[in-house]
N, C-alpha and C positions, 0 to 999 in steps of 0.2 A: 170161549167155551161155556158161556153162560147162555143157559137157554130163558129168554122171558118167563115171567110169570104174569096172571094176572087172577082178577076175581078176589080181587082183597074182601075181606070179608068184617064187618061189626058183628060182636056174639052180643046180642041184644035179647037173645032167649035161643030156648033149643028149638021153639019150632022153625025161627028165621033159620037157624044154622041146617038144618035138615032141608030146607028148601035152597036155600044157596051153595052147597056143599054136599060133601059126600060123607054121609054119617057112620062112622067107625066105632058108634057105642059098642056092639057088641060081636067088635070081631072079635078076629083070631090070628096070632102070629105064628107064620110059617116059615121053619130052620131046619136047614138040614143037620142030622144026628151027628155029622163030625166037623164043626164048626173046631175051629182053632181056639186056644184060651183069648186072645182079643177078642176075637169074633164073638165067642160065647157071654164076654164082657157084653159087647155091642147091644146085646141082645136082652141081657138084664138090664141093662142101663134104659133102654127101650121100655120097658115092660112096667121097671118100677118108676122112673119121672113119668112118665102119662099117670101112674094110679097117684103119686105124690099130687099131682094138681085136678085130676078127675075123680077119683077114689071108686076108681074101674080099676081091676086087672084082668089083662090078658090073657088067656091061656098062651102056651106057648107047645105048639106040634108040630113034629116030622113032618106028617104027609098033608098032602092038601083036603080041607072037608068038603065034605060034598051036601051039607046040610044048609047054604047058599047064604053062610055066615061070609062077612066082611072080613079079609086077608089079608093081613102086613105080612109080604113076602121078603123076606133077609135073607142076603148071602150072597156068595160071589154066583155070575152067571152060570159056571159049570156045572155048581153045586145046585143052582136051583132047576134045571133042568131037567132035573129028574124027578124034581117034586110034583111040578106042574100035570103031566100026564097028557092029557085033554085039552086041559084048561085054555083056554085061547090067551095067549100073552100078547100085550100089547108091540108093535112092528119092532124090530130091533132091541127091546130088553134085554134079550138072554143071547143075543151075537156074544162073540170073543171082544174084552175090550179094548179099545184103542192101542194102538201103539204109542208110547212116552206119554202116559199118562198116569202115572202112580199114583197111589190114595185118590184117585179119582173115583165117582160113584154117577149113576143113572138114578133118576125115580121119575117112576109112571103113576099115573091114576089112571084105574080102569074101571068107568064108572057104569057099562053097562052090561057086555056082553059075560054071560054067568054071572056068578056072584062078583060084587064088590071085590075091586082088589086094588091096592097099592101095593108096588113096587119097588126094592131099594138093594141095589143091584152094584156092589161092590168092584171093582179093577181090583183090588187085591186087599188082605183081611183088613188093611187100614181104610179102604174106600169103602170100607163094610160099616167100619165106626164113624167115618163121617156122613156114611149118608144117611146113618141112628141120627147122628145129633144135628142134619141139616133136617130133617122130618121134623125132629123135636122141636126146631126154631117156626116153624112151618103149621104145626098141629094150634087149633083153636081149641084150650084145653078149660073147663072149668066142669065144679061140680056134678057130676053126671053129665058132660058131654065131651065127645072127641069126635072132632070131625079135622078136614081137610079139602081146600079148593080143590073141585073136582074136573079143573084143569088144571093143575098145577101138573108141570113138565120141567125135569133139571135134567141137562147131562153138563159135569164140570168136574175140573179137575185143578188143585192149587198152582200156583204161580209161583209162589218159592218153595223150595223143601224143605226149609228151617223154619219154625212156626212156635217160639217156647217164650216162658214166662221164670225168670229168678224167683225160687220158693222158698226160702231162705228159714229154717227152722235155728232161729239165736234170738238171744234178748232183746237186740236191737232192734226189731222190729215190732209194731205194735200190734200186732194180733197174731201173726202167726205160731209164735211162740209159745201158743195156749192151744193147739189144735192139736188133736188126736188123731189117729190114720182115721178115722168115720170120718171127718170133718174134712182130713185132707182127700179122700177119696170124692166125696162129695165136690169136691174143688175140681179136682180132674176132671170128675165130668164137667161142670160146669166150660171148665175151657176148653174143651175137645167137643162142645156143643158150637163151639163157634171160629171151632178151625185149627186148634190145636196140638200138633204134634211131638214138643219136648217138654221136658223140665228143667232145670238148674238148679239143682242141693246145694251146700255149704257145709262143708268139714269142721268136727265138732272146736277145730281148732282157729279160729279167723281173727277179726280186729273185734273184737267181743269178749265179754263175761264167759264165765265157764259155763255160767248158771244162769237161770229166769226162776223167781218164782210163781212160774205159769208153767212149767215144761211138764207136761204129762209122762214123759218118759225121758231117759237118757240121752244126749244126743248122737249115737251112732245110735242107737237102735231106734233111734225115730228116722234117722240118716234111711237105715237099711230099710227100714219099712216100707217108706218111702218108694224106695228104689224097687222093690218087689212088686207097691200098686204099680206103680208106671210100667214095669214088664207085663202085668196082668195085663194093662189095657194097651200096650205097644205102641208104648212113648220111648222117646229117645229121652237117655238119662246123661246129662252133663253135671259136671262138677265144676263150680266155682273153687278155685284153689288157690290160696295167696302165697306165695315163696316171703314168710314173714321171718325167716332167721337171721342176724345178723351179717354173717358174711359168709357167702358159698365158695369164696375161693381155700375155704379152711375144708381139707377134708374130713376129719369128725363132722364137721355140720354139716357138710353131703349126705355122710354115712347116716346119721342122725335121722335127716328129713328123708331118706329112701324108707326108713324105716318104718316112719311115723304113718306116711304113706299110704304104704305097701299094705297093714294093718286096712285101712280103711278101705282101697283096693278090692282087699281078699272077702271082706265083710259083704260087698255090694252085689244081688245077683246079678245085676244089669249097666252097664256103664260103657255109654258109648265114645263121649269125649269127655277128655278135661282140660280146662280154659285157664290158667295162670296170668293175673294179672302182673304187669309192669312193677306198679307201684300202685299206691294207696288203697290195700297196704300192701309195706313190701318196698325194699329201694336198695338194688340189685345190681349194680354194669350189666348191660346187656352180655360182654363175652361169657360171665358167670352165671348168669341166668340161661344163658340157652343152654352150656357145659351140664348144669344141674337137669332142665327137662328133656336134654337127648337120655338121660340117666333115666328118670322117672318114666318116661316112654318106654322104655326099655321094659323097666318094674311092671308097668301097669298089661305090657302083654303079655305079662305070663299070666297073668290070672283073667284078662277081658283082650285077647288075640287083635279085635280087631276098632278096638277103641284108638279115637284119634286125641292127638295133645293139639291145642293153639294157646295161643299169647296174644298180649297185645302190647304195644308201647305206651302205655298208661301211665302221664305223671313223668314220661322220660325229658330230660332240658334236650338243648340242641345237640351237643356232642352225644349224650346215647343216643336220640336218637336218630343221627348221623350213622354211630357205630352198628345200632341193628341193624337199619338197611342195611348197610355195606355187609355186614352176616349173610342176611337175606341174599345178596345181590353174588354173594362171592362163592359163598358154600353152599349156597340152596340145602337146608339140611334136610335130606329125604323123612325123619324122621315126623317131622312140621306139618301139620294136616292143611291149617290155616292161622288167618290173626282178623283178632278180633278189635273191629273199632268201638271205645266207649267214653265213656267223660272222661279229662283231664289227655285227649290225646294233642298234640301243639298244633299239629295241622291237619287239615279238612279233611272227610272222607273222600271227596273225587283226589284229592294230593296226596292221601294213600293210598288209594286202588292205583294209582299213575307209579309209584313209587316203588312200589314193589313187583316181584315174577309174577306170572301173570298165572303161574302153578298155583299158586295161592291164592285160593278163595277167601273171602271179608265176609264174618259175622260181624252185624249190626249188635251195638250192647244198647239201648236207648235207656236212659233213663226215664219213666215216664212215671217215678214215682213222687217225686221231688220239686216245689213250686218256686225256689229261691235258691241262691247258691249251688248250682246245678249247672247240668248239660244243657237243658232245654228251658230254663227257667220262665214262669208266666210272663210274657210283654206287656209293659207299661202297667204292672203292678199298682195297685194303690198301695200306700205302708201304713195306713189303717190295716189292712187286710195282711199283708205280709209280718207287721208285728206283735198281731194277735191270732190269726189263723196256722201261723209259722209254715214250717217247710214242707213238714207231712201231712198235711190237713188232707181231708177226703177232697180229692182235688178230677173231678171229671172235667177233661179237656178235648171231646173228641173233635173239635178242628182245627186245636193246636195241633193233636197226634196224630193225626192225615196229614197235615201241612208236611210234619216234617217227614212222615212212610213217605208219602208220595215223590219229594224230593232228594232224599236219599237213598232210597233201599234197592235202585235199582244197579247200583257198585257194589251192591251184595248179591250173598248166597240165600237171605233169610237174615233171621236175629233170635235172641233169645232176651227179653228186658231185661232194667234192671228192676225192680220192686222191692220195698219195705214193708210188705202189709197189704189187705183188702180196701187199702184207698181209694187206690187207682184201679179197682175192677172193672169202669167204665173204660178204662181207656187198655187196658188185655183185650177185652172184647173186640175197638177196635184195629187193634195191631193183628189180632188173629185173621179178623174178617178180612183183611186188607191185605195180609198178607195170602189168602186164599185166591181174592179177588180185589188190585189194587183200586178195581174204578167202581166197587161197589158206594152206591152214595151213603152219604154219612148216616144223612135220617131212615135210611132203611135199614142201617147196623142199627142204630138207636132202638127204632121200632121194633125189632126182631129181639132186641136184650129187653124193651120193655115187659113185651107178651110174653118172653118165655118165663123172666125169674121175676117179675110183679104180678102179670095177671092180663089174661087179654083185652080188658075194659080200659085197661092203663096204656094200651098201643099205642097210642098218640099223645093223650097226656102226660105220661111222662118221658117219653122221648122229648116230648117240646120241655118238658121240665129239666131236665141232663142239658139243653141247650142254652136255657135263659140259666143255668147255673156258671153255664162258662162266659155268657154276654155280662154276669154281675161284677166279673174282674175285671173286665175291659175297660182302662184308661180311669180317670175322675174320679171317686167314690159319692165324691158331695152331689156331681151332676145327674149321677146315676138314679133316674128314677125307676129305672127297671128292676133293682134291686127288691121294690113293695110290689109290684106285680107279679117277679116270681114265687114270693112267700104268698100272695094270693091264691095263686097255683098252685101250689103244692098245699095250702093250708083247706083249698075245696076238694083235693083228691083224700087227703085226711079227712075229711070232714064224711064224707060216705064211704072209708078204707072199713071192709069187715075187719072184723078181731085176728084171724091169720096174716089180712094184708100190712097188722101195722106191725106183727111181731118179724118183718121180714125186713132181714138188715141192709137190702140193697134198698128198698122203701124209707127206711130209718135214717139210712144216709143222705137221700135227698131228700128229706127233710130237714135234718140237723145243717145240714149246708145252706138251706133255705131260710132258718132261723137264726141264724148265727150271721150270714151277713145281713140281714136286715137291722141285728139287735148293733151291732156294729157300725154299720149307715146311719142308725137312730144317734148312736153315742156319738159319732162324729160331728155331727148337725149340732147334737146341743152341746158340746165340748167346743164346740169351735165358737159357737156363739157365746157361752160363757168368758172367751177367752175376749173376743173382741169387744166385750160387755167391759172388760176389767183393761182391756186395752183406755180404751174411754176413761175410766177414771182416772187413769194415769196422766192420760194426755191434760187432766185439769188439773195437774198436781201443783201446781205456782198457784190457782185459784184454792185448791180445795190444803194447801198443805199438802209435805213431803207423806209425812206418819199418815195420816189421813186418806189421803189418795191409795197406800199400800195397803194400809189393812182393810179397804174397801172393795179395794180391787183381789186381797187373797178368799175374800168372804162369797165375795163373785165365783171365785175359782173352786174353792170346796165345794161348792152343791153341787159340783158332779158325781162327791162323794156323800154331802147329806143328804139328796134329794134325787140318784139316779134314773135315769130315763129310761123306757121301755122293761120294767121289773118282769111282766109277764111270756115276753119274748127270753130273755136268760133265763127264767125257769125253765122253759120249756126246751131249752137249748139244755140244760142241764139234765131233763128227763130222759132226754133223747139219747144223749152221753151213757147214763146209764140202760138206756135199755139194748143200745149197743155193745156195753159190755156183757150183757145176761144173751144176746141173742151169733154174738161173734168173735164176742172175747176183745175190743176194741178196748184199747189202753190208752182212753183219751185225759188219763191227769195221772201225775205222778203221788200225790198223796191218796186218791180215793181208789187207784184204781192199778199200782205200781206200774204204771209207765218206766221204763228205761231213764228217759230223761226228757226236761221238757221240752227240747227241740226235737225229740223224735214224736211225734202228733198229740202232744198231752196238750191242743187247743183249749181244753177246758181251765189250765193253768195260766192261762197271757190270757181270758176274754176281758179283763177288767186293764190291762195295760194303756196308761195315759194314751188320749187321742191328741191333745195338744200338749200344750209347752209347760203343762202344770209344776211339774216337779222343777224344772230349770227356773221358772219365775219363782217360786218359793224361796230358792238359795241365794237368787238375783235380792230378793226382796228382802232376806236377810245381809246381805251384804250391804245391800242398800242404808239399812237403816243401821246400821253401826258406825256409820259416819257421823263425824260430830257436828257438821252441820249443817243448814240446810239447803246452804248451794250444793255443798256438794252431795248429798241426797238428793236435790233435783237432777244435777248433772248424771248420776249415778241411774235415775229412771229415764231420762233423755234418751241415755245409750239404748236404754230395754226398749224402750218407746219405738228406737228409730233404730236400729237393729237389722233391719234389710234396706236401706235408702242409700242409696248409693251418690247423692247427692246432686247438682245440677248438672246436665251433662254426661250422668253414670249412668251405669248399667248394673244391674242385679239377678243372677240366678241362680235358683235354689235346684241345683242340679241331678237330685233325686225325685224331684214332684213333676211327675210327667205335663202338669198345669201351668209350671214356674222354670222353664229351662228353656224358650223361642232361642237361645243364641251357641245351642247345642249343636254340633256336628252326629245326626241321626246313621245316618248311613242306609243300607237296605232293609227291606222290612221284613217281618218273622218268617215270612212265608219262604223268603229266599234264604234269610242267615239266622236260623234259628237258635245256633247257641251263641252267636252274634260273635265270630270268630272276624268279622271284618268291619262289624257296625260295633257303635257305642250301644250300650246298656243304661237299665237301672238298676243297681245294686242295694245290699241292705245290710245294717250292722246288725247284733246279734242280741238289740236290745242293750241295756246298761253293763253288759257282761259280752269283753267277746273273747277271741279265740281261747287264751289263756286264764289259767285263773290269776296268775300275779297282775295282768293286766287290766284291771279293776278301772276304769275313771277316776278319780278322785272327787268330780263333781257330776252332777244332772247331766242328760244331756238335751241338748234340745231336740226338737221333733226333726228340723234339718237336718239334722246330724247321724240319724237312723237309717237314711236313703243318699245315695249317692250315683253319681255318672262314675264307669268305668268302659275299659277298653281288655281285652285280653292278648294275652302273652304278648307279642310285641309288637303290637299294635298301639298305636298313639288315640289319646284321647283329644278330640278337638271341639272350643270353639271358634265362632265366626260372628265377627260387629262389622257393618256397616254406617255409613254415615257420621264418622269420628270427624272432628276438627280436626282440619289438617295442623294446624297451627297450636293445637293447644300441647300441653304433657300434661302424659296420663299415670296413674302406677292403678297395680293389681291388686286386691285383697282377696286370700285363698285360704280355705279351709280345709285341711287335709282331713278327712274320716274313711272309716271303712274296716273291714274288716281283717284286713291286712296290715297292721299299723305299723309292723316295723320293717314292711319295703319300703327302701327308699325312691325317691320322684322325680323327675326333670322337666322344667318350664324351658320351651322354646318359642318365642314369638319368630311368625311367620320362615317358619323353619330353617333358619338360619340367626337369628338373635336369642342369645340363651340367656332368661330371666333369671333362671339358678340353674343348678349343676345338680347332678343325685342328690339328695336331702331328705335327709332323715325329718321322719314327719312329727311337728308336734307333740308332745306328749306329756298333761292332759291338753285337751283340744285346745286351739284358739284360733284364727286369723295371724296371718303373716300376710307383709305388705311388702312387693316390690317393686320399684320403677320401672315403668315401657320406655324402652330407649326408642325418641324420639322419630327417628327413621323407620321404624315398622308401623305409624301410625302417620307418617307424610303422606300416603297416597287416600288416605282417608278410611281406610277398611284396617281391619287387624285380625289374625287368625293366631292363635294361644293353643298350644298343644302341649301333652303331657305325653309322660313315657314310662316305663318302670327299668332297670337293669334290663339286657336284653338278653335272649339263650335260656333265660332259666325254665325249671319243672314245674311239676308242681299243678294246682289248679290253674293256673294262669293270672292268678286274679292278685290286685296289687294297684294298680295303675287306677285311682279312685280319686274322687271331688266331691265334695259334698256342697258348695258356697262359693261363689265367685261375684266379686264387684270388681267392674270398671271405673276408674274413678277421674276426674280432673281433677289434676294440682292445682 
């Protein structure tokens, strides 16, 4: 239902644009007098982003002029048919529209016969606002000019009907929770320019603080507000809602949560569904969790009739969710609108759509906020970037998040994301477009988000910039020279940005993205060479002395802190921080700027985080040297020396370094199994601090020890050696890390000899070593898999490696 387009256009000045195009400087918009309050939205929304980037407005009249001015005609066919008069409209505009095609819209350009007129010609008040905001993607807008290809022709109409974004106003997130309804209206349009028809709020009650201090208002009246824009412009209002009380088979705490509810319910003028997750947070029996939302369904139609309740199995082990289905499967509860698939679900979205009634429609939940411990986590990370960029970094992925739209969304109804903040703006944009039109190409969503919220001169450059930003995470960091070519890029779009271009925080982000891994590439390069600098010393330690070779070698190691590299890139990285926080309210550090915490995008907090093995040699290096003498201080630097050598005949993998893991069991690739539900991963610990606070390290950790292979839920992690001695014996050395440290593990060789049993992992870190029974290494090959408990909830995650040596006895 897409109709071509062509006549791209370069705004290289007004006269070119006036000779290419059809010049709309000084129309006039034409509405008829009883427009619906959407519609009327539609219409302002129209009038004021043209004057925001032209610093033109509009008039805005009833009937048609006849003084042979330029016409934006708005509004549904029926309605505008009576405006026209005369007017010759272009063939088929004002027919009756299609049949099954809701929020669908037409536009014409009629660039000759009477005056100047485009056309935007609504199926119904919602195909009235999207064909405001497909025009708006469309218009070639700068300082004193509006125009538009003057053949540009659209008749189309969305491909899913769920089309939303999680808006999430709580602490936890790093910028939202500093917006005003201005700021949040402003957002609305912005996603409803590119396709958008819900939202998803958050009750002032969730897995969060009561309070931000950022919160411009209270949070139900920022809740309600909310919910008021969204009816103004005729969005669908969902509610994120977590059943977080301890146990719903006690009825006070039924009673309780109807209560609690029902208050926020009554508060909302608009609410069309609400989504209760499974778990996290939240950890329910399914029999008590449905008992509880057949109740709350109940509650929520007496004040919103025809609002729908879904759930999802989020975080359930095997037996619930065993038990849901069997719910599903036995009672079909009329009450159950749909169920929504999102992270932490144990099995696949095509093995829930199979799974369940077929009554039951599936919202997609995607996470597209999140780069690390996630649903869709970045592929083959580097942990340079993962350890200092962390989880919420401004993360634009638009062909990871095609990848995965295109391959799941067709076992749904639509989706609504998940989101923590204006991170991932990039990638709203694409989930909207896509879900409008799934086979729109990527670089034309790109180029359309360039031109509209950068500037039309940036059409192409920075779409190609959003793109080399996602090629700089791709695999290797050290090999990566395209990391200096994208800061080129973006440093000569800076370099000519006027003074509005650079106060503009979708501009500010690709840049800070652009600097930040560059400054990070740089510290890598010289970190690593520092390190192998002082490797070197060591290795002379019998020539140079035990004492001698160490403190040579820690003297090496400090000037990454006496003498660090690339100063001018982290300023500017730091500039950029704050000019984000004055232009979006971006909560990128927890001391300058109260971040929540540092793993929710406070990247300005981790940029200085060791790139090599600094702090573990240090402690290495003091242990070393309190030996009393000096074999065993050499022997003591030997071990550090040779530390990944697996010896003659072994094998070594550093099973987090997408560079240093060849005897990995990979499995399919992102494009197929994106949250790697059947492929192994790369994983990451949480930094010197993980899940817990009692769980502290006792020592450094090394840089291997930060990245890890895993496998989820019950799925075996595996690898694969070829070309083993048949005749020799072998044993294993294994280092458990990750960020699950106290599931226990199971070693099977070639799936049937069990190297150990569940095992409780290490704790603080080290190597564990156990013998290959002879037989699984006879036929010359060997294959070593890992396992976690099987059945359980939860993330899935557990089943982790971080070091493996094959060794000959």
């Amino acid at each position: 239902m897409i109709a071509a387009m062509s006549g791209v256009l370069l705004l290289a000045g007004l006269a070119e644009v006036r000779a290419l195009a059809l010049d709309l400087t000084g129309g006039v918009v034409v509405a008829p007098a009883n427009l619906s309050r959407p519609e009327q939205k539609a219409v302002t929304m129209l009038v004021e982003e043209v004057e925001k980037r032209s610093h033109i407005r509009w008039e805005v009249v009833p009937t048609w002029p006849t003084d042979g001015k330029p016409v934006i005609a708005v509004g549904q066919a029926s309605a505008l048919k009576a405006l026209t008069g005369s007017e010759p409209a272009p063939d088929g505009i004002l027919s009756d529209p299609p049949a099954g095609a809701p929020e669908g819209f037409r536009i014409r350009v009629r660039p000759a016969a009477g005056a100047p007129a485009v056309y935007i010609v609504g199926n119904d008040a919602r195909g009235v606002l999207f064909g405001v905001g497909n025009l708006l993607r469309q218009l070639r807008l700068a300082p004193g000019i509006i125009a538009v290809p003057d053949d540009f022709n659209l008749t189309t109409a969305p491909q899913y009907a769920l089309r939303g974004h999680q808006l999430g106003y709580r602490p936890k997130t790093h910028s939202y929770d500093a917006w005003d309804l201005a700021t949040w209206e402003q957002y609305y349009r912005d996603l409803i320019v590119f396709g958008a028809n819900a939202v998803e709020l958050i009750p002032p009650r969730s897995d969060d603080d009561a309070d931000s201090p950022h919160f411009p208002l209270p949070p139900l009246q920022m809740m309600t507000g909310m919910s008021k824009l969204a009816d103004d412009y005729g969005l669908d209002v969902w509610i994120w809602y977590p059943a977080m009380d301890p146990d719903y088979s006690d009825p006070k705490t039924v009673a309780s949560a109807l209560k609690e509810w029902d208050e926020v319910f009554r508060r909302l003028p608009r609410i069309d569904a609400v989504y209760v997750p499974g778990g996290d947070p939240g950890h329910t029996p399914p029999k008590h969790l449905m008992a509880l939302l057949e109740k709350q369904a109940g509650s929520l139609h007496r004040t919103h009739p025809k609002a729908q309740m879904w759930v999802s199995p989020q975080s359930f082990n095997r037996e619930w969710l065993d038990e849901f289905l069997g719910i599903l499967a036995k009672d079909q509860p009329a009450w159950l609108s749909g169920v929504v698939f999102g992270p932490q679900v144990r099995i696949s979205l095509p093995e829930l759509r199979a799974a369940i009634p077929k009554q039951y429609p599936i919202r997609h939940y995607p996470d597209i906020t999140h780069t690390r411990q996630c649903q869709y986590p970045v592929p083959d990370w580097d942990t340079a970037f993962a350890i200092t960029e962390g989880r919420e970094c401004i993360n634009p992925r638009p062909l990871d998040e095609a990848a995965i739209f295109r391959l799941l969304q067709p076992y749904t109804v639509g989706f609504l994301t998940y989101s923590e903040g204006c991170n991932d703006d990039v990638n709203k944009a694409v989930w909207s477009a896509l879900g409008w039109n799934p086979d729109a190409p990527v670089t034309e969503i790109l180029r359309d988000y360039s031109r509209y919220f950068i500037g039309d001169r940036y059409t192409d450059s920075f779409a190609q910039g959003l793109l080399a930003l996602e090629r700089n995470w791709r695999g290797p960091l050290m090999a990566n020279e395209g990391v200096a070519t994208t800061l080129q890029q973006f440093r000569e779009m800076e370099r000519t940005a006027a003074p509005r271009d650079r106060t503009n925080w979708r501009f500010q982000q690709g840049l800070f993205r652009a600097y930040y891994d560059a400054y990070i590439r740089s510290r890598l390069i010289h970190e690593a060479d520092l390190e192998e600098r002082a490797m070197e010393r060591l290795r002379e330690a019998e020539r140079l002395g035990s004492r001698v070779a160490l403190n040579e070698a820690e003297t090496i190691l400090d000037r990454a802190l006496g003498a660090p590299v690339a100063p001018d890139l982290r300023a500017r990285v730091f500039e950029l921080g704050e000019a984000l926080f004055q232009s979006i309210r971006m909560q990128l550090s927890v001391p300058r700027y109260q971040a929540i915490g540092v793993d929710r995008g406070a990247s300005l907090d981790t940029i200085d985080y060791p790139l090599n093995n600094r702090r573990w040699l240090r402690e290495q290096f003091e242990s070393a040297r309190r030996n009393p003498t000096e074999a065993e201080r050499l022997k003591a630097i030997d071990r550090i020396v040779n530390w990944t050598n697996p010896g003659p005949g072994g094998f070594y993998d550093d099973l987090g370094n997408v560079a240093r893991q060849p005897h990995l069991v990979r499995g399919l690739p992102f494009e197929q199994d994106p949250a790697s539900l059947v492929s192994s991963k790369v994983g990451f610990e949480e930094g010197d601090v993980v899940d817990e606070p009692d769980e502290k390290p006792e020592a450094a950790m090394r840089r291997s020890w930060l990245d890890h292979a895993e496998s989820l839920v019950d799925q075996p992690l595996r690898v694969r050696y070829a070309g083993l001695d048949p005749q020799a014996r072998y044993k294993v050395r294994v280092l458990y890390v990750g960020d699950s440290p106290k599931r226990p593990i199971r070693l099977v060789a070639n799936g049937k000899y069990e190297i150990h049993p569940l095992l409780k992992k290490e704790w603080p870190y080290r190597p564990v070593e156990f013998d290959v029974p002879p037989e699984a290494t006879a036929g010359g090959g060997l294959e070593l898999s890992w396992s976690r408990e099987p059945g359980l909830g939860g993330n899935g995650r557990g089943c982790q490696v971080s070091e493996i040596w094959l060794m000959r006895k």
